[in-house]
N, C-alpha and C positions, 0 to 999 in steps of 0.2 A: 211097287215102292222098293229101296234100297232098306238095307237092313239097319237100323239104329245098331252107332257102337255103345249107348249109355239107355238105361232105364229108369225112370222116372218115376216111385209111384207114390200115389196118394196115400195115406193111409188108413184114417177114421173112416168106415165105412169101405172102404175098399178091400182092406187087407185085415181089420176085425170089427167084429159086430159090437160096436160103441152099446147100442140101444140095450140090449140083452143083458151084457155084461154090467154096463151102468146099473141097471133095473136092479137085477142079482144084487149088487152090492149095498145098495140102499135100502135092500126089503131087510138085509141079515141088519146091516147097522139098525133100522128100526125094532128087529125080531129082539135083538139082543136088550133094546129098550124099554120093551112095550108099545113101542110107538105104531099105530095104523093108518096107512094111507096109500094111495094109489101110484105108488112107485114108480107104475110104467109111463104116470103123467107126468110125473115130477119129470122123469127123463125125457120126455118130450120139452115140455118145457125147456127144459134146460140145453137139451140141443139146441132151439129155438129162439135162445138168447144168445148163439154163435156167432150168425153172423152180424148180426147188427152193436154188435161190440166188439169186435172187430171192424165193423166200419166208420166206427167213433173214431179210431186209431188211423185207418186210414186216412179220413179227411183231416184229421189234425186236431180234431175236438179233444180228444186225449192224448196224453204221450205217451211214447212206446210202453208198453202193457204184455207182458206177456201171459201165454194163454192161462196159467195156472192162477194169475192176478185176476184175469177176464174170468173164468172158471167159476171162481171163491165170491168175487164179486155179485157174479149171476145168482148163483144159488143160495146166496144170504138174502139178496132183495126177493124171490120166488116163493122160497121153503112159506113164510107166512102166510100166501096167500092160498096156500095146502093146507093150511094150518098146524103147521110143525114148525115147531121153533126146537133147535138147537144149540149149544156153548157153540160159542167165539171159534174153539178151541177147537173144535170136533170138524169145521168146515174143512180143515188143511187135510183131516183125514178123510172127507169127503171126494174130496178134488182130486186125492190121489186115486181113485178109482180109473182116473183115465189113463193110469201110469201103467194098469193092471189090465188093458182089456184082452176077450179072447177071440184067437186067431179063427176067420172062416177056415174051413177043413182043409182045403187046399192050400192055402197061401203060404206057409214053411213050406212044404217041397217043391210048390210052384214057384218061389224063389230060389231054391237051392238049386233046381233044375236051371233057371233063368242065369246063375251066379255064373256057370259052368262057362256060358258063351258071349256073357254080356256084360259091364260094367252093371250094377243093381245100385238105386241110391233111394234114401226118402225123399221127397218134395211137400212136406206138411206143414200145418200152419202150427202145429206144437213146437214149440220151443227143445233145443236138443238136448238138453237133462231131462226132460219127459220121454222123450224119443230114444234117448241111454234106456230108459229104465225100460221102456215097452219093448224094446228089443229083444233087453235081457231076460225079461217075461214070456216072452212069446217065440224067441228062439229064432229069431228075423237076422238073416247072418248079411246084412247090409255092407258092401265096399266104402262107401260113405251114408253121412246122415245131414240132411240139410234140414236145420230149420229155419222158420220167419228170424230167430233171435239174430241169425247171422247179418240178415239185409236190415232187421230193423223194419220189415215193412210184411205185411200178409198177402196170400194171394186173395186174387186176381193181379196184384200189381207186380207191372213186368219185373222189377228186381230181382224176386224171386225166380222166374222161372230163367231168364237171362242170366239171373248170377250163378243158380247151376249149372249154366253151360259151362260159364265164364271159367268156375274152381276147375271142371271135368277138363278144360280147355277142346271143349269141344264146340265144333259150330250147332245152332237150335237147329237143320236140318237130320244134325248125327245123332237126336235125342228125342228118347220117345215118352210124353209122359202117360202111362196106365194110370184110369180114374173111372172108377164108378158112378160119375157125373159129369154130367153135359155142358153145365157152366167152367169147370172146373178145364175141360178139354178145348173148350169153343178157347177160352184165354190162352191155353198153351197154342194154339194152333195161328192164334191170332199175331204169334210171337216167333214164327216159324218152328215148331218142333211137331214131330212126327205126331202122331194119337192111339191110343188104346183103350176101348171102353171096356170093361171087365163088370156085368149086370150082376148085382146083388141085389137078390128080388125081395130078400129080407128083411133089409136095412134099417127097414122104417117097420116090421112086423108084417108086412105084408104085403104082396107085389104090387105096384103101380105103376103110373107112366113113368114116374122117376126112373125106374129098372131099365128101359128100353134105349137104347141109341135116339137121338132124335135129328141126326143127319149122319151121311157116311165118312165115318170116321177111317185110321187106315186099317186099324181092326178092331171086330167084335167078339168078343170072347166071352164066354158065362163060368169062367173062371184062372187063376195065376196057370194053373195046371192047361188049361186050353190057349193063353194066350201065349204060353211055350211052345204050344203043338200047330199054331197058326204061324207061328216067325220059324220055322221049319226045324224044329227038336221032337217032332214024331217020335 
């Protein structure tokens, strides 16, 4: 393969561990209450109400929605069936946990490394004042930051991965997008841009098929740090 001149990558899950950090943040907000409850559920859950609101949004059943709305939204209708009820109030400080999460070990110097010889951008379905603030958090030294807000549309819909090229003015052959998921890559590839699967076998709490490649992508990497060392920064 020819070397991508732009990088693409995913974020939630790819470049930090949503599941962990969410959990963490929800047990202190409970600990500081009194409040008891299985935290690591709620966060399933609550990942678990992603994409399918988001795909209201897509088909048109809802208007543009961004994710912090989608977010607050999920987890006011869920929390009860936990049985945690929460103020109104307290949701917006809930939400922000996604502003907050923390980076898998490598991925700051696996981008820093990456920045050196390549354009570096997000391609996430967070909205980019979420994506300001996780940066700043996380210390993600990004060239650009693309979110859904800009198209107006989430992925899998090509606007997204197309209009990245479009800003980079780059052609989908000159761009690669790194994703910790299968669906996530089959759509960029589908759209002509390069691929990189990056396996985080954590994601979910514990390895499964999800982690694994499930066709050959142009590379596979088991982490930012190796998929440097694969596009030839040995």
């Amino acid at each position: 393969m020819s070397l991508p001149r732009a990088i693409l990558f995913d974020v939630f899950g790819t470049l930090v561990d949503w599941r962990g950090s969410v959990a963490a943040g929800l047990a202190a907000y409970g600990a500081a209450r009194g409040i008891e409850a299985d935290w690591f559920a709620i966060t399933d859950a609550w990942r678990g109400a992603y994409q399918p609101s988001m795909a209201r949004v897509r088909r048109g059943e809802q208007p543009w929605t961004n994710l912090d709305d989608l977010h607050r939204d999920a987890l006011g209708a869920l929390l009860p069936k936990f049985g945690v009820e929460v103020p109104d109030r307290d949701l917006d400080e809930l939400v922000g946990l996604w502003h907050r999460l923390t980076p898998w070990p490598d991925s700051v110097a696996g981008l820093l490394r990456l920045k050196r010889h390549f354009i570096i951008a997000s391609l996430s379905n967070g909205h980019v004042a979420l994506q300001i603030a996780l940066a700043k958090h996380t210390g993600f030294a990004w060239d650009m930051i693309f979110g859904a807000d800009l198209y107006r549309h989430y992925k899998p819909d090509q606007e997204t991965y197309l209009g990245a090229c479009g800003f980079l003015g780059l052609a989908p052959g000159q761009v690669m997008l790194a994703a910790a998921h299968n669906d996530d890559l089959k759509a960029a590839r589908a759209f002509g841009l390069q691929t990189g699967f990056v396996s985080r076998p954590m994601e979910y709490g514990a390895p499964d098929a999800r982690a694994r490649p499930d066709q050959k992508w142009e590379v596979v990497a088991d982490s930012v740090e190796d998929l440097a060392a694969k596009l030839g920064l040995g």
